[in-house]
C-alpha positions in Angstrom: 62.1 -38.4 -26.2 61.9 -36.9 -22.8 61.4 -33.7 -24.3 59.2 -34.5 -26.8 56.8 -36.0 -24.3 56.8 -33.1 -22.1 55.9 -30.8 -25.4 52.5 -33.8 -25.8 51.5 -33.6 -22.4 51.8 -29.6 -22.1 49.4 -29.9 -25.3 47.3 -31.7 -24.1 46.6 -30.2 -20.9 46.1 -27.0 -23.0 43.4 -28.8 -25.3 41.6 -30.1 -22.2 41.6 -26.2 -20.8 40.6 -25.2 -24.0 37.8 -27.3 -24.3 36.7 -26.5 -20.9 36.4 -22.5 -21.5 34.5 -23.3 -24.3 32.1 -25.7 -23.0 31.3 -23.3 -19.9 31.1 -20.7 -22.9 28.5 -23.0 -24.4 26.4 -23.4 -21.5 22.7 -22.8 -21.4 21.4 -22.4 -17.6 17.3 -23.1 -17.2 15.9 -21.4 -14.4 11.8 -22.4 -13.9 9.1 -19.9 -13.0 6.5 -20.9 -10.7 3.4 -19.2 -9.7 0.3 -19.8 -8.3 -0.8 -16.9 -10.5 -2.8 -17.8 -13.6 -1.5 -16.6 -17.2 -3.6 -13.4 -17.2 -2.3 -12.2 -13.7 -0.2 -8.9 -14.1 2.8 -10.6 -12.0 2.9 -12.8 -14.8 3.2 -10.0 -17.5 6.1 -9.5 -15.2 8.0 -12.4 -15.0 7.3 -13.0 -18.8 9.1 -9.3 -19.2 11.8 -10.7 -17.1 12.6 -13.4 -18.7 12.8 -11.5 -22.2 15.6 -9.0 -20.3 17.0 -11.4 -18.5 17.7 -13.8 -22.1 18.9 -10.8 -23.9 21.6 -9.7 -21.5 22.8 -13.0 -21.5 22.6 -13.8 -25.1 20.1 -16.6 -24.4 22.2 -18.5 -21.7 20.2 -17.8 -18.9 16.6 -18.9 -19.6 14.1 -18.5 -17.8 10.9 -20.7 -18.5 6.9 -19.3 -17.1 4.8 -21.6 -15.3 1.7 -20.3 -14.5 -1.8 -21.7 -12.5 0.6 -24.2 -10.1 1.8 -26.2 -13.3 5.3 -27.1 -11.3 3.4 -27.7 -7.8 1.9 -25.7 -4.6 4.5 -23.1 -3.6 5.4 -24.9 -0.4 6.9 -28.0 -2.3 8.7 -25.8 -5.4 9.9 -23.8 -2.0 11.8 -27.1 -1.3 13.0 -28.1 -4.4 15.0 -25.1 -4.8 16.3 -25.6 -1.1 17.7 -29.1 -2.4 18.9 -27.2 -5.4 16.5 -27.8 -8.3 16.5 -25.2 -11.0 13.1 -23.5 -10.0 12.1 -20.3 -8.8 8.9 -19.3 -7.2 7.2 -16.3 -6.1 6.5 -16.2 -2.0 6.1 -13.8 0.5 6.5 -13.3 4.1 4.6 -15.7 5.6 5.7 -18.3 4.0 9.5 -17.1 4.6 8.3 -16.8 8.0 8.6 -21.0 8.4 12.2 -20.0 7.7 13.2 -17.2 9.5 10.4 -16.3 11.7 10.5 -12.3 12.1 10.5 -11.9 8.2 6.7 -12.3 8.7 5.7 -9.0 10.0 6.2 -7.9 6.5 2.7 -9.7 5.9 1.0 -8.6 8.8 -2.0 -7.5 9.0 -2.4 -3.5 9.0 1.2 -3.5 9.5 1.7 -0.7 6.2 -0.7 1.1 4.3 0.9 1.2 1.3 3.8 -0.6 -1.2 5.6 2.4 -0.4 5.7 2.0 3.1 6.1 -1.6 2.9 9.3 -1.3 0.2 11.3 1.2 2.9 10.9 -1.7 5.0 12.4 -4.7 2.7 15.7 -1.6 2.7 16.2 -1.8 6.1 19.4 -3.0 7.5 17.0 -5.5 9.5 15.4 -6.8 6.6 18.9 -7.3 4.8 19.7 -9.6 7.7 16.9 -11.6 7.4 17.5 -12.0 3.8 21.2 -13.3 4.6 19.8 -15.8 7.2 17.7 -17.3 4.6 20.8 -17.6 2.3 23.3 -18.9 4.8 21.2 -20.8 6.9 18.1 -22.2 5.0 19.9 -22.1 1.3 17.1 -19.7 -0.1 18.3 -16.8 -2.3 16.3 -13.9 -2.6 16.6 -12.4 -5.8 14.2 -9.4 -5.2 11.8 -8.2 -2.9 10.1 -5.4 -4.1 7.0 -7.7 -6.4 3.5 -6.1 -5.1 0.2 -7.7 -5.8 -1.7 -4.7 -4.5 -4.0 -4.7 -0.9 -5.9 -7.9 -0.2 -9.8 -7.8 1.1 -12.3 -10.2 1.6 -14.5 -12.3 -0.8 -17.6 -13.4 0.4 -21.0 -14.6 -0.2 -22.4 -12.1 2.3 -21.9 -8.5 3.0 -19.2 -8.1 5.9 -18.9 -4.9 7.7 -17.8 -5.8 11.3 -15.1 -8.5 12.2 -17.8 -10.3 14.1 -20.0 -11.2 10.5 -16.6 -13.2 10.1 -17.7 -15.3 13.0 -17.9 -18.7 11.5 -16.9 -18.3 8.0 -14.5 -20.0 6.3 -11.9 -18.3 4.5 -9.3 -19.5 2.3 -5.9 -18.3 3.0 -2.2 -19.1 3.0 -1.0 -22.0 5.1 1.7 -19.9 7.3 1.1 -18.6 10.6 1.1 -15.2 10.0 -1.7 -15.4 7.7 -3.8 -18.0 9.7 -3.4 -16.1 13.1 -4.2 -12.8 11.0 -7.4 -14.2 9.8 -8.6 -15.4 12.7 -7.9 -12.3 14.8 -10.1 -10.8 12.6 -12.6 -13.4 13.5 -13.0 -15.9 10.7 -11.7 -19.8 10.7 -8.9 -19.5 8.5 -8.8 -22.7 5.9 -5.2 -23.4 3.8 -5.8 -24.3 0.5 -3.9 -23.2 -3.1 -5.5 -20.2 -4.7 -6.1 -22.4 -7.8 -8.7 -24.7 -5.8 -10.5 -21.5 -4.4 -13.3 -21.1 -7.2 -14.1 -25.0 -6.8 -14.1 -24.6 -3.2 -16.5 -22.0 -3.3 -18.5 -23.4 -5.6 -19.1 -26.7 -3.8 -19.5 -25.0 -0.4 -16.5 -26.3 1.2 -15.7 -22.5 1.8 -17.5 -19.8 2.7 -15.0 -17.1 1.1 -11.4 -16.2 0.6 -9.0 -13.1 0.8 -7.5 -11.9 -2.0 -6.4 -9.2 -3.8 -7.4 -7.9 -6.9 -5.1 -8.8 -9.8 -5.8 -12.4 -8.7 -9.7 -12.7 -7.6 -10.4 -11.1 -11.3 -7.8 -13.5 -13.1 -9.0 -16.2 -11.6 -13.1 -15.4 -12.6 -14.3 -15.6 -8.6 -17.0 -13.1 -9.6 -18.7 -16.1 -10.9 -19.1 -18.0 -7.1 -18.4 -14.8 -4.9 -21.2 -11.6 -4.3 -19.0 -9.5 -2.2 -15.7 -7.7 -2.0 -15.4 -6.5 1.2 -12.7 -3.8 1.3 -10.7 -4.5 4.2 -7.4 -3.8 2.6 -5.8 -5.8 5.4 -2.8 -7.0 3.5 -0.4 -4.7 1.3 1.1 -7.9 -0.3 4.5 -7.7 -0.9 6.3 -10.6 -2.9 9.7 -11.9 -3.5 11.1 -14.6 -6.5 13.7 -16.5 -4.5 15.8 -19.2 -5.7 18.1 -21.9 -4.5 21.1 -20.9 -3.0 22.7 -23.5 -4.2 21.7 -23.1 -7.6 22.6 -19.6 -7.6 26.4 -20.0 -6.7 26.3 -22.4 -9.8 26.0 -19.4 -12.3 28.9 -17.5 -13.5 29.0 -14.3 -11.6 28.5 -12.2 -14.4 25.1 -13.5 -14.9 24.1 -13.7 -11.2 24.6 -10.1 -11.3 22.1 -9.8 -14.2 19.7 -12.0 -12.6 19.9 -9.9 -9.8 19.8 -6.8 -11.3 16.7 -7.2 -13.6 14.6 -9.2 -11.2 14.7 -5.9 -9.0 14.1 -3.7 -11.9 11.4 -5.2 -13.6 9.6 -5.8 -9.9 9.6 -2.1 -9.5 8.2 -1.4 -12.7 5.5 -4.2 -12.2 4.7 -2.9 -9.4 3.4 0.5 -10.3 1.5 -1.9 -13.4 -0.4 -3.3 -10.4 -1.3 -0.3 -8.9 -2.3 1.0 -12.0 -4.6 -1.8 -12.8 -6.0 -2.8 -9.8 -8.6 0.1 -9.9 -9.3 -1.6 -13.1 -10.0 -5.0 -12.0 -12.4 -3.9 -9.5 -14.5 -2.2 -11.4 -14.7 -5.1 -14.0 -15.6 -7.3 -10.8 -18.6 -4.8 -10.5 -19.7 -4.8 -13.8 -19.8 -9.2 -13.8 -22.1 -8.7 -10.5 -19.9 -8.1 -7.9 -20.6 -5.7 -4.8 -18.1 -3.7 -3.1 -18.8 -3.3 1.0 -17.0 -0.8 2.9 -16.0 -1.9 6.2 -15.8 -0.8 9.6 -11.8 -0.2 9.1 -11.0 0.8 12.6 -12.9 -2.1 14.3 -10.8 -4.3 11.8 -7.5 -3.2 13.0 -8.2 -2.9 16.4 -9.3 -6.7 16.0 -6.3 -7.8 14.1 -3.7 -6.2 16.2 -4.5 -9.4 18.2 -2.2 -11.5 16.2 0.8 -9.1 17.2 0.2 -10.4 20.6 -0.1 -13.9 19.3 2.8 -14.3 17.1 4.6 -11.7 19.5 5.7 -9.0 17.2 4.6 -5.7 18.8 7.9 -5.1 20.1 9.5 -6.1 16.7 6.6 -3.9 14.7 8.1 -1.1 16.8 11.4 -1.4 16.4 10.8 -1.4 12.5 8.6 1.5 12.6 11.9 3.5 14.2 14.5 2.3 11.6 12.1 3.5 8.7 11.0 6.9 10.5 
């Protein structure tokens, strides 16, 4: 009896294992886009192309679901549901990371790179790499990629600017994080936080005098209807990264952490050279609605903004970063 007891208990234990493998087997993980970005953006092209790679490599268990125009929120508050370990991912950049781990910001100062090029052999740095793994291990946020460009970032306006000083006065929508608001108002406007999807309202009802924005998003999102003027200040070479909860990220099976990993960084290179290709585009389909492009003053512009350096004090940190990428 002994025996034959051992023999059902062994059996079962083996079932239970069994059904275990199979059910992780079975498992379908949901991971949900959010973007500020509306469905036309070329970001969004990318994450759509993403998601197709990313649900073919792992034979439809890792899904990934698009929500464009803010449909899951503002980015600050998906930012913190992924912290507490919702299945969301969102694209950010430095500044906001910057609330996080506070030196990852230069990345989105102003003047601080002239190019995605320049501003990618930064995100390689051994530096850079540390700040990614302080945001893992000590704020739970998972970077999955940070090489996402949305192309240089001027400002849109209702009157031609030339000079910081026809800033004085104006308000202009930007980002909420410090390293955008000091940047904006080094440059000598009153920086004002709002989501990019309230912008062409804003505008429109006065509350605003302007924004800054690049390209593949002004055109998107139709602000040659309440804006005259894009004033080419290219102070911004906007870098983006998708991150993720930490938390949520140990919960996948290696093997498709690895995938995740490795496709978010491949298709964000690839999108990026999209972006460059069709920001040329966009602008001159922003001239043909009506739009204006001013060229600035660029000198007077970064002289003005290397204020914020002093302000947020990273001159010493802008230098040290210049040295590691040569």
């Amino acid at each position: 009896m002994r025996k034959i007891f051992s023999l059902m208990m062994l059996f079962l234990v083996i079932m239970i294992v069994l059904t275990s493998f199979s059910y992780a087997a079975d498992k379908v993980y949901t991971l949900k886009m959010s973007t500020q970005l509306n469905e036309t953006a070329p970001n969004v092209v990318g994450f759509k192309e993403w998601a197709r790679r990313v649900g073919e490599r792992t034979d439809g268990k890792l899904l990934i679901e698009v929500y464009p125009s803010a449909q899951l929120g503002y980015d600050e508050d998906v930012i913190e549901q992924a912290i507490q370990g919702a299945n969301v991912a969102v694209l950010t950049d430095g500044g906001r990371m910057s609330n996080y781990v506070k030196d990852i910001g230069i990345i989105g100062m102003p003047y601080f790179t002239d190019s995605y090029d320049y501003v990618l052999k930064v995100t390689q740095t051994e530096t850079f790499k540390e700040w990614e793994r302080e945001l893992a291990e000590e704020n739970n946020i998972r970077v999955l990629s940070f090489n996402w460009y949305d192309g240089p970032r001027h400002f849109l306006t209702n009157k031609p600017i030339k000079e910081p000083a026809d800033l004085n006065g104006l308000r202009i929508r930007t980002p909420g994080a410090p390293v955008w608001s000091e940047s904006i108002k080094a440059m000598g406007a009153i920086p004002v936080s709002m989501a990019w999807t309230e912008v062409y309202q804003a505008v429109q009802q006065k509350a605003i005098d302007g924004a800054e924005g690049q390209h593949t998003a002004s055109y998107p999102a139709r602000l040659y209807e309440v804006v005259k003027y894009v004033d080419k200040t290219s102070h911004f070479h906007l870098i983006t990264a998708i991150i993720v909860g930490e938390k949520w990220f140990k919960e996948l099976p290696e093997e498709y952490q690895k995938i995740l990993l490795e496709e978010t960084e491949a298709v964000g290179a690839e999108n990026a050279q999209y972006v460059i290709e069709v920001t040329d585009e966009f602008e001159a389909k922003m001239v043909e609605e009506g739009m204006e492009i001013v060229e600035v003053n660029l000198e007077a512009f970064k002289e003005a903004a290397d204020k914020a350096y002093d302000v947020l004090g990273f001159k010493e940190l802008r230098e040290r970063i210049y040295a590691e990428i040569e």
